[in-house]
N, CA, C and O atoms as a GROMACS GRO file, in nm:
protein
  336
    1UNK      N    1   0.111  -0.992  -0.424
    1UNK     CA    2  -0.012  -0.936  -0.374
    1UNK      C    3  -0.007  -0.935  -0.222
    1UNK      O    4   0.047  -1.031  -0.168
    2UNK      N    5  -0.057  -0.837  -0.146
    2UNK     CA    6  -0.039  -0.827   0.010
    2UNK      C    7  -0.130  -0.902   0.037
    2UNK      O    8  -0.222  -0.930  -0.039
    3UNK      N    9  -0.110  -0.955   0.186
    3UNK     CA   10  -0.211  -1.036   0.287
    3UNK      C   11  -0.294  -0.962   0.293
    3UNK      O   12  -0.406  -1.000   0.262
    4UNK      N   13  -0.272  -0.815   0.337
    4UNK     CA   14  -0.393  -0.693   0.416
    4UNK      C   15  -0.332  -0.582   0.358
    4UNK      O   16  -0.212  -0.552   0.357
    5UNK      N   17  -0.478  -0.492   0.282
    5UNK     CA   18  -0.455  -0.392   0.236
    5UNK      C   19  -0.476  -0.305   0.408
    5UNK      O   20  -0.586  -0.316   0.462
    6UNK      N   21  -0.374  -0.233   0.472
    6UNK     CA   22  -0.443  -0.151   0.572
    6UNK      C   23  -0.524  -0.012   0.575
    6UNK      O   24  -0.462   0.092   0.556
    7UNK      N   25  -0.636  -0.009   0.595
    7UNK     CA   26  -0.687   0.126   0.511
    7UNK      C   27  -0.623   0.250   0.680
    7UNK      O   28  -0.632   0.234   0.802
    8UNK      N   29  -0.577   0.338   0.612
    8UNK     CA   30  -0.515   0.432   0.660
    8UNK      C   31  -0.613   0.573   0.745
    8UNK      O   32  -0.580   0.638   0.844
    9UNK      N   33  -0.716   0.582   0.677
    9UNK     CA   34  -0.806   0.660   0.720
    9UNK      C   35  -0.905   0.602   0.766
    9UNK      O   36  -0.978   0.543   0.687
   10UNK      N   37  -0.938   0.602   0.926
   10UNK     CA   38  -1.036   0.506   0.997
   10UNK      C   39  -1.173   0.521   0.890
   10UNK      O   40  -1.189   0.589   0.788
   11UNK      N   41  -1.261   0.426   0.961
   11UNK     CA   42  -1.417   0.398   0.816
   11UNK      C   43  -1.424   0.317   0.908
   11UNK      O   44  -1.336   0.258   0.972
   12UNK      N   45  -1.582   0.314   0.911
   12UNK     CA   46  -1.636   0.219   0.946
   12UNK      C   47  -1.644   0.098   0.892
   12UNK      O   48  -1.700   0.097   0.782
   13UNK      N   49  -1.595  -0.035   0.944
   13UNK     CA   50  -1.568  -0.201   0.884
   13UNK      C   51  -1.702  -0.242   0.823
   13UNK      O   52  -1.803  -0.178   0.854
   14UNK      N   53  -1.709  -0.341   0.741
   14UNK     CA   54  -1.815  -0.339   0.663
   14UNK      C   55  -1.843  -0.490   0.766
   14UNK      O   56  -1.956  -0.537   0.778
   15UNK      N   57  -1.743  -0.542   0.822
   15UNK     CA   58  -1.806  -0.706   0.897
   15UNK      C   59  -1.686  -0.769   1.036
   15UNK      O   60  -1.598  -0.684   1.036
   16UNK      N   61  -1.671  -0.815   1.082
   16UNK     CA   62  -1.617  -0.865   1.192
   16UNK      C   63  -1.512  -0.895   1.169
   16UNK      O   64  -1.442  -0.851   1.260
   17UNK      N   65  -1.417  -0.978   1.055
   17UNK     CA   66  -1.304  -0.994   1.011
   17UNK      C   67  -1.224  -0.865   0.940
   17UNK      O   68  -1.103  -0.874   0.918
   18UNK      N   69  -1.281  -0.776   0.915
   18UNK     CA   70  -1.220  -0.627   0.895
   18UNK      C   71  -1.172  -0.567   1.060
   18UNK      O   72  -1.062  -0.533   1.105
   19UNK      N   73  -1.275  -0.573   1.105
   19UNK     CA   74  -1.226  -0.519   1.249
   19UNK      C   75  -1.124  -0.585   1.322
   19UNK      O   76  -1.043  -0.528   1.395
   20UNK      N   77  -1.132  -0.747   1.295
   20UNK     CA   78  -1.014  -0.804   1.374
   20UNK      C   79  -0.915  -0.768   1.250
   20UNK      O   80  -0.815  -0.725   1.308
   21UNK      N   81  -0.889  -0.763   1.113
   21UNK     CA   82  -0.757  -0.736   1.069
   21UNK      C   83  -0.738  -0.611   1.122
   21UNK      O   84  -0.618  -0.616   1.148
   22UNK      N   85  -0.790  -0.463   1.169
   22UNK     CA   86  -0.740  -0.359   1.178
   22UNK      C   87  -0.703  -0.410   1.348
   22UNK      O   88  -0.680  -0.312   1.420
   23UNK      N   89  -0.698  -0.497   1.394
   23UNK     CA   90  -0.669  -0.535   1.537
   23UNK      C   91  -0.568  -0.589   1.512
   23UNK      O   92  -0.478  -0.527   1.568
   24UNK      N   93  -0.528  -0.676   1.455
   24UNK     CA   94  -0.436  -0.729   1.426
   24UNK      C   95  -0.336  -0.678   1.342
   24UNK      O   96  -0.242  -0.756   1.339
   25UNK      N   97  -0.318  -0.579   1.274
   25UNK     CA   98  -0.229  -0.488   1.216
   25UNK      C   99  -0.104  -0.516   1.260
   25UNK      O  100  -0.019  -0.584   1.204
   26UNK      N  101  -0.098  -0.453   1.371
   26UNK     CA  102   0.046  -0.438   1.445
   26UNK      C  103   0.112  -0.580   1.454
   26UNK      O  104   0.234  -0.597   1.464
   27UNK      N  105   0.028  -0.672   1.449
   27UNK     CA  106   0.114  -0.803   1.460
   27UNK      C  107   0.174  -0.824   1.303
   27UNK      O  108   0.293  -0.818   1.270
   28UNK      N  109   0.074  -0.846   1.228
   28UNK     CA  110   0.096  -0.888   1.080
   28UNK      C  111   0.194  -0.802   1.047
   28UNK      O  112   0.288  -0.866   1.000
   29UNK      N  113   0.218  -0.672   1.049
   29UNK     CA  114   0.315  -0.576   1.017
   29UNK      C  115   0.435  -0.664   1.075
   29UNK      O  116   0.514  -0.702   0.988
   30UNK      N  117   0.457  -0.696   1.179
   30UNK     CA  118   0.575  -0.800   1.229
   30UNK      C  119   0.608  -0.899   1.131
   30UNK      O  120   0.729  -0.918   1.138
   31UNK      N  121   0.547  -0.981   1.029
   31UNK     CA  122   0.601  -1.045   0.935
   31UNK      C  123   0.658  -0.970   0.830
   31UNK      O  124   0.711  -1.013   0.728
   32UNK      N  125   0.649  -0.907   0.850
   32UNK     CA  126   0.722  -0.808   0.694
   32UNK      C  127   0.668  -0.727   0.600
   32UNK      O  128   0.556  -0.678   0.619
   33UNK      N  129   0.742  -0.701   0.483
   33UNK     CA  130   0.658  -0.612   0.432
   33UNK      C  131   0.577  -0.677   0.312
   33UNK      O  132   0.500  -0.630   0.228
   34UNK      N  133   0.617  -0.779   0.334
   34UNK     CA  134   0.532  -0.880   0.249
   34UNK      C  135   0.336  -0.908   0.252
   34UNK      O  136   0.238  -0.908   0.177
   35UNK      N  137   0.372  -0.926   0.390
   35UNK     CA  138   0.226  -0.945   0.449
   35UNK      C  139   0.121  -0.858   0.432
   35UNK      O  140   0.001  -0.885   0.429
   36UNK      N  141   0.181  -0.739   0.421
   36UNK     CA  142   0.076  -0.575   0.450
   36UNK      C  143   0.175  -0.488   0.344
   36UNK      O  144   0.292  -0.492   0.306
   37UNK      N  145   0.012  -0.382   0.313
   37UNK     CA  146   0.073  -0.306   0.259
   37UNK      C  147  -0.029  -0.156   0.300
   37UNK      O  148  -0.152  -0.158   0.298
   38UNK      N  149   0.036  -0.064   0.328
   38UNK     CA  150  -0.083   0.097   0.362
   38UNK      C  151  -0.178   0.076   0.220
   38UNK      O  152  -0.156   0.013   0.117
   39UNK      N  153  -0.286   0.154   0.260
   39UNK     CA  154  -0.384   0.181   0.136
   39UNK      C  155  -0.285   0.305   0.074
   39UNK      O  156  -0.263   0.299  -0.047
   40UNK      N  157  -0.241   0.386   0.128
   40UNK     CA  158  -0.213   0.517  -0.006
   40UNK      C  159  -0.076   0.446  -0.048
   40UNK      O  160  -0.025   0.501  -0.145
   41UNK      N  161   0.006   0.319   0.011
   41UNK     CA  162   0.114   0.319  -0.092
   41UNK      C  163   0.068   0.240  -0.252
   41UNK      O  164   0.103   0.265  -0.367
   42UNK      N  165  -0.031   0.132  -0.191
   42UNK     CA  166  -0.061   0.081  -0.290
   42UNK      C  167  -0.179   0.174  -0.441
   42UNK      O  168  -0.190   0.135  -0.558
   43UNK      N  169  -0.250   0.304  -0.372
   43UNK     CA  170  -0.293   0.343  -0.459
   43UNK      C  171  -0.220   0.404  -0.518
   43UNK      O  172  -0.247   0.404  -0.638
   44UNK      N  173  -0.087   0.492  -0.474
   44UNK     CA  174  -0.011   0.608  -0.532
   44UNK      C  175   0.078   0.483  -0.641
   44UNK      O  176   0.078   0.508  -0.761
   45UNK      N  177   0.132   0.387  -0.606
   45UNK     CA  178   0.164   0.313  -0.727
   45UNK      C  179   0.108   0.233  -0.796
   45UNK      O  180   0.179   0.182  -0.883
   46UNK      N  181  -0.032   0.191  -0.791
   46UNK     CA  182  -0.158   0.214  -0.881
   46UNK      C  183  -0.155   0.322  -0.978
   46UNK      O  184  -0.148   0.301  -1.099
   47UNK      N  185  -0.160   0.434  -0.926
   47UNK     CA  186  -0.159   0.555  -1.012
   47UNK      C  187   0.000   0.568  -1.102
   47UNK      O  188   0.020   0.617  -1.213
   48UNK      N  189   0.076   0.518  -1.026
   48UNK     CA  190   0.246   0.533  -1.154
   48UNK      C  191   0.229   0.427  -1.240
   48UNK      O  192   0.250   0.431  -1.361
   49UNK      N  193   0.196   0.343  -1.185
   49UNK     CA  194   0.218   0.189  -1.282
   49UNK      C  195   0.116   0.227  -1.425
   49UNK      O  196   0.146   0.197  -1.541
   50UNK      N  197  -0.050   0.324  -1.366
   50UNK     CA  198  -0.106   0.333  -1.524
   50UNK      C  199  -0.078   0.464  -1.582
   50UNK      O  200  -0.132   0.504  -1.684
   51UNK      N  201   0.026   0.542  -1.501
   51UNK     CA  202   0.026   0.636  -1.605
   51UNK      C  203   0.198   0.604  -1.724
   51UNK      O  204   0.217   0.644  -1.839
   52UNK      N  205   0.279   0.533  -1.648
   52UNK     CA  206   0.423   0.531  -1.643
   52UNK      C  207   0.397   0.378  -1.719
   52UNK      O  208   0.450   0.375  -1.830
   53UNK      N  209   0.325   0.250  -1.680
   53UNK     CA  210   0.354   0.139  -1.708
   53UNK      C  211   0.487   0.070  -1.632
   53UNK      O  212   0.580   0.132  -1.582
   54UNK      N  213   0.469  -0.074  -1.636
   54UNK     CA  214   0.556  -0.108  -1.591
   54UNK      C  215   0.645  -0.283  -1.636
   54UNK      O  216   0.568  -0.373  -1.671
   55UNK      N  217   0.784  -0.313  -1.633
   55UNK     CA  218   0.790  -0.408  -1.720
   55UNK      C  219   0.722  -0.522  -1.668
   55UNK      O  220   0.715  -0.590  -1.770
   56UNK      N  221   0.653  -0.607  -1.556
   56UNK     CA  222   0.616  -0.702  -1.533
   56UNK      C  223   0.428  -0.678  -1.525
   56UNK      O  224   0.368  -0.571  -1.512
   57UNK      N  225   0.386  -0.779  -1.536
   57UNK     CA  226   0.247  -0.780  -1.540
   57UNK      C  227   0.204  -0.809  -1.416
   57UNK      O  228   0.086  -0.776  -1.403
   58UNK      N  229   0.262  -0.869  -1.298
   58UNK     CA  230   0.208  -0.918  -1.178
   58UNK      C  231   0.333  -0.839  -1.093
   58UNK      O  232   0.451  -0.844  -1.126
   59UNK      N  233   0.283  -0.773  -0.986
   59UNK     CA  234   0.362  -0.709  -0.881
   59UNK      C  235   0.362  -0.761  -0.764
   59UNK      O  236   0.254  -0.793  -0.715
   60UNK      N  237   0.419  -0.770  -0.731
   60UNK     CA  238   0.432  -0.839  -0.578
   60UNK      C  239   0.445  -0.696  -0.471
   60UNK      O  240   0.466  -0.576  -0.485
   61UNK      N  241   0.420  -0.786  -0.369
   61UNK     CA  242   0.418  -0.659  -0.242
   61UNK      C  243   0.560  -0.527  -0.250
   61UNK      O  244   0.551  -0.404  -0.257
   62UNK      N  245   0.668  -0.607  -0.247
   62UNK     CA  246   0.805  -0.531  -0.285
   62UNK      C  247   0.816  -0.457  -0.381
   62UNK      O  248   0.884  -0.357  -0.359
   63UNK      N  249   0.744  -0.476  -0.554
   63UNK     CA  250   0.741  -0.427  -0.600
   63UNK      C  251   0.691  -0.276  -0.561
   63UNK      O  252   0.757  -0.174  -0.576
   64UNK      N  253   0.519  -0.289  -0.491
   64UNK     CA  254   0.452  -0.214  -0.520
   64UNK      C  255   0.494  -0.115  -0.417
   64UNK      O  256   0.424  -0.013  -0.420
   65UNK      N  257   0.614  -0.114  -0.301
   65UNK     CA  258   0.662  -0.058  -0.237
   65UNK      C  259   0.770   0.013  -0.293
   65UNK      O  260   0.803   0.117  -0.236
   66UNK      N  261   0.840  -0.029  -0.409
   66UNK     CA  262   0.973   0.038  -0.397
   66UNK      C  263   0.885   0.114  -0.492
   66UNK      O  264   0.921   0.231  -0.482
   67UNK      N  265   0.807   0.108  -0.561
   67UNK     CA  266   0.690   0.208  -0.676
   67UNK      C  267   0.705   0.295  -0.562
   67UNK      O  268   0.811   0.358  -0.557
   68UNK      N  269   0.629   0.310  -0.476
   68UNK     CA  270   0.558   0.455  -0.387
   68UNK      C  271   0.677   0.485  -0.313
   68UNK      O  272   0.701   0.605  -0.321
   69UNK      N  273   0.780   0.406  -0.228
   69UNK     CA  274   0.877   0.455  -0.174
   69UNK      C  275   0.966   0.597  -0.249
   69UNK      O  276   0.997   0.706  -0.199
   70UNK      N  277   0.989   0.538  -0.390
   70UNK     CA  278   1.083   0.613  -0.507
   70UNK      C  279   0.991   0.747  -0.581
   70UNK      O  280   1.044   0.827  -0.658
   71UNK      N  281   0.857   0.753  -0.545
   71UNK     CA  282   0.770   0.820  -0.542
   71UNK      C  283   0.771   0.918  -0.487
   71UNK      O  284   0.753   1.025  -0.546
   72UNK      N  285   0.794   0.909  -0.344
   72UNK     CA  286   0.805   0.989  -0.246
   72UNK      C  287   0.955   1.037  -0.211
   72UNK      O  288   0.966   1.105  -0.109
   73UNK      N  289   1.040   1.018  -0.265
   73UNK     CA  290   1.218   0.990  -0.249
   73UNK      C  291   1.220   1.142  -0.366
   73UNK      O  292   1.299   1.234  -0.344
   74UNK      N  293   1.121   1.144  -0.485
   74UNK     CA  294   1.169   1.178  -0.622
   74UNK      C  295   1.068   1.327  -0.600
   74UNK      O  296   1.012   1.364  -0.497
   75UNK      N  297   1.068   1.388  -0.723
   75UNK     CA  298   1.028   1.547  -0.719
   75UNK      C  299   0.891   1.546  -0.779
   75UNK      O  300   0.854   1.648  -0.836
   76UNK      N  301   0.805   1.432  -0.772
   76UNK     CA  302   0.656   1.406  -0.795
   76UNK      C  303   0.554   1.540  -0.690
   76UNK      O  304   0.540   1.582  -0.576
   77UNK      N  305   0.514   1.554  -0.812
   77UNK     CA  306   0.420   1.693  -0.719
   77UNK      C  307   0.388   1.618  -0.616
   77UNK      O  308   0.381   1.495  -0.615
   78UNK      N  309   0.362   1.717  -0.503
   78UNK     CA  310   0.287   1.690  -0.388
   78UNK      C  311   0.172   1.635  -0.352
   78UNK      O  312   0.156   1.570  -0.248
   79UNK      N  313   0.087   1.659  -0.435
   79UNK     CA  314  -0.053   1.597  -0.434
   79UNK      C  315  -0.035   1.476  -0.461
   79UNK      O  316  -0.111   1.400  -0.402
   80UNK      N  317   0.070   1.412  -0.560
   80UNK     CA  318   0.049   1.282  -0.612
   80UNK      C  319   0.174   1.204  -0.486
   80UNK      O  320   0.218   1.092  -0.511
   81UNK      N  321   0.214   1.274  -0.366
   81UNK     CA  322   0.254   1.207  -0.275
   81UNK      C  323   0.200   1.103  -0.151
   81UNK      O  324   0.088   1.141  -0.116
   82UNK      N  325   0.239   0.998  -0.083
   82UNK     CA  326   0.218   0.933   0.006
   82UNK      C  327   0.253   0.982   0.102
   82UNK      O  328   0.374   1.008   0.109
   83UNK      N  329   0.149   1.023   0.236
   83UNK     CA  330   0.217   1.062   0.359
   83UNK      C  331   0.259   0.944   0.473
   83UNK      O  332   0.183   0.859   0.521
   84UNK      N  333   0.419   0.968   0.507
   84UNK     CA  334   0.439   0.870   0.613
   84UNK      C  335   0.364   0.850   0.730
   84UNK      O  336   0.397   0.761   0.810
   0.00000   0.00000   0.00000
């Protein structure tokens, strides 16, 4: 599970610790890809994992990356793509 989902399309923060994680982004991104994950990678492999299934029940950050990475690598219509 990621530290910080980063939401990708600015919105207004709902409280003070939202605003310092979108401040702090750029650092946490420095620990890896463990720590963080974009909002559209984690929804676009949201969306494979329930249409496709997948063999483990708990995903970890890596998982849910190489999901949307191989997503975007593969001939998945466009709409159901992640933009870099």
């Amino acid at each position: 599970m990621p530290g910080y989902i980063y939401p990708v399309t600015r919105r207004p923060e709902p409280n003070v610790s939202y605003k310092l994680m979108r401040l702090l982004y750029p650092v946490i991104k420095l620990f890896g890809k463990n720590a963080s994950i974009r909002s559209p990678d984690l929804a676009y492999a949201m969306f494979i994992v329930g249409l496709e299934g997948h063999g483990q029940e708990i995903l970890e950050n890596m998982d849910i990356l190489k999901i949307s990475e191989k997503g975007r690598r593969s001939d998945t219509p466009r709409s159901c793509r992640t933009q870099s």
